[in-house]
C-alpha positions in Angstrom: -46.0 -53.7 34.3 -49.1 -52.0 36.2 -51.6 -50.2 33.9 -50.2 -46.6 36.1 -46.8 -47.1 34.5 -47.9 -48.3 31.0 -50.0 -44.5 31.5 -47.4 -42.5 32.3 -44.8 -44.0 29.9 -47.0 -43.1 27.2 -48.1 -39.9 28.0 -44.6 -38.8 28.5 -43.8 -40.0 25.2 -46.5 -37.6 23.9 -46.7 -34.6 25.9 -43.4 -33.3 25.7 -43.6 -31.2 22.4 -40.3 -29.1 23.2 -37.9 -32.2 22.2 -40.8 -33.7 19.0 -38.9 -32.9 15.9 -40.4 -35.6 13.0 -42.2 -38.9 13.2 -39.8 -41.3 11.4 -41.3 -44.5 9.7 -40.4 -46.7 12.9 -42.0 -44.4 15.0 -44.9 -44.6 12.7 -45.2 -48.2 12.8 -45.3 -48.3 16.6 -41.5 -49.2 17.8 -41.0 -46.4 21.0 -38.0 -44.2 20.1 -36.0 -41.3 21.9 -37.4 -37.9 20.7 -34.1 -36.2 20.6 -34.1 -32.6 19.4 -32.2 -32.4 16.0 -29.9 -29.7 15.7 -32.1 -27.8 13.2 -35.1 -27.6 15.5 -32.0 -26.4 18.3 -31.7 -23.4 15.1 -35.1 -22.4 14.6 -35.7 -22.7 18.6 -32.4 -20.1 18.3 -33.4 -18.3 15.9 -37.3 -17.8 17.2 -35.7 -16.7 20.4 -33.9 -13.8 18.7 -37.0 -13.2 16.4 -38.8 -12.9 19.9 -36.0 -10.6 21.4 -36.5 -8.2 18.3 -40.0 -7.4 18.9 -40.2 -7.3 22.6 -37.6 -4.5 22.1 -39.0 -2.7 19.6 -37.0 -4.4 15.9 -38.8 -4.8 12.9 -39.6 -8.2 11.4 -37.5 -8.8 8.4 -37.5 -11.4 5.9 -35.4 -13.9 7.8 -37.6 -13.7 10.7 -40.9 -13.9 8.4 -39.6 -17.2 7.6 -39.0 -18.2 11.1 -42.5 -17.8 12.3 -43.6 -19.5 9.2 -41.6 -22.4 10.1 -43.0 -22.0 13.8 -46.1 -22.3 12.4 -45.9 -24.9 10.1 -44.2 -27.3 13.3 -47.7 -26.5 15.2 -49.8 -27.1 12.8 -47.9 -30.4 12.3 -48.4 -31.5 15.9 -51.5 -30.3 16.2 -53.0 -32.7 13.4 -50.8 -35.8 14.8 -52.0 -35.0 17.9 -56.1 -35.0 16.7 -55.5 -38.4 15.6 -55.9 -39.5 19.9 -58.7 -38.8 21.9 -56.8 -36.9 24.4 -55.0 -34.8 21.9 -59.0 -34.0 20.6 -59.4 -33.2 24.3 -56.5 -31.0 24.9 -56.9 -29.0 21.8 -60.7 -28.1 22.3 -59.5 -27.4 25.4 -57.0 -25.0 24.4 -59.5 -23.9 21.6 -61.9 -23.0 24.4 -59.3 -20.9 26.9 -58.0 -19.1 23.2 -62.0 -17.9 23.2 -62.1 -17.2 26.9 -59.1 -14.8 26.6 -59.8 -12.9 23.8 -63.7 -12.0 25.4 -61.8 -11.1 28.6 -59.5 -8.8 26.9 -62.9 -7.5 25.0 -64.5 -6.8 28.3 -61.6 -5.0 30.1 -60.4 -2.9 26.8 -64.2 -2.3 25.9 -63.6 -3.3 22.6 -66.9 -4.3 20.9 -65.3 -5.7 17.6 -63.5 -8.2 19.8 -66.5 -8.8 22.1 -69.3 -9.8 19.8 -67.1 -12.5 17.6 -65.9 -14.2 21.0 -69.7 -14.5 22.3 -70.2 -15.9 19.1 -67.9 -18.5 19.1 -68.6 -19.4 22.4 -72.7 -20.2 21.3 -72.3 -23.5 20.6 -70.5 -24.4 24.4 -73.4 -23.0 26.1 -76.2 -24.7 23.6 -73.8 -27.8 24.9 -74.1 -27.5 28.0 -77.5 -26.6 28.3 -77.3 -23.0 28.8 -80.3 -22.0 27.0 -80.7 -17.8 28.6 -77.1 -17.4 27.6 -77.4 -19.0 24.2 -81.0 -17.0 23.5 -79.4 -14.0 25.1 -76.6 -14.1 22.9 -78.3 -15.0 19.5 
């Protein structure tokens, strides 16, 4: 088997998050298995949806729906710290870490919301003393 395919296979064994449910011990140990979705991640993907339709059309959140998005949350901060155990998991979530940064200052700028704007500079001082952008870092500081 070519190095290309050996690749491929395993990054589509890690990239597809929609169908991750849990890590069971064989998994773990490093046997390849199916990541099937179970049917309770097929409910909370249900019942985020309708969580979702409630506040896009103007519902409140109830208590039902609290626990949804805590449960959402709990699932991403799960695969978020499997996924810092590779390098390209660390890549992709610095990454993502960096465009969450780059979003917030853009919606600073164009709303001319100053509370928003000076944090986001902030956080983004260390990438410019990183790559050498002294004027910006100095400017900023």
């Amino acid at each position: 088997m070519s190095g290309s395919v050996k690749f491929l296979q395993h990054s589509q064994s890690h990239v597809d998050f929609s169908t991750v449910d849990t890590l069971d011990s064989s998994a773990a140990a490093g046997s390849c298995t199916a990541n099937v979705p179970s049917t309770d991640s097929s409910s909370l993907l249900q019942k985020t949806t309708e969580t979702l339709d409630k506040l896009l059309f103007g519902g409140s959140i109830d208590e039902d729906s609290r626990t949804t998005l805590e449960d959402v949350d709990a699932r991403l901060e799960k695969e978020k710290k499997r996924n810092e155990a590779s390098s390209i998991g660390r890549l992709w979530l610095q990454y993502m870490k960096m465009v969450d940064i780059l979003k917030r200052f853009l919606r600073a700028e164009r709303t001319g919301d100053w509370s928003l704007h000076l944090p986001s500079l902030q956080e983004m001082l260390p990438y410019f003393a990183a790559a050498g952008h002294n004027l910006y870092t100095k400017t900023i500081y």
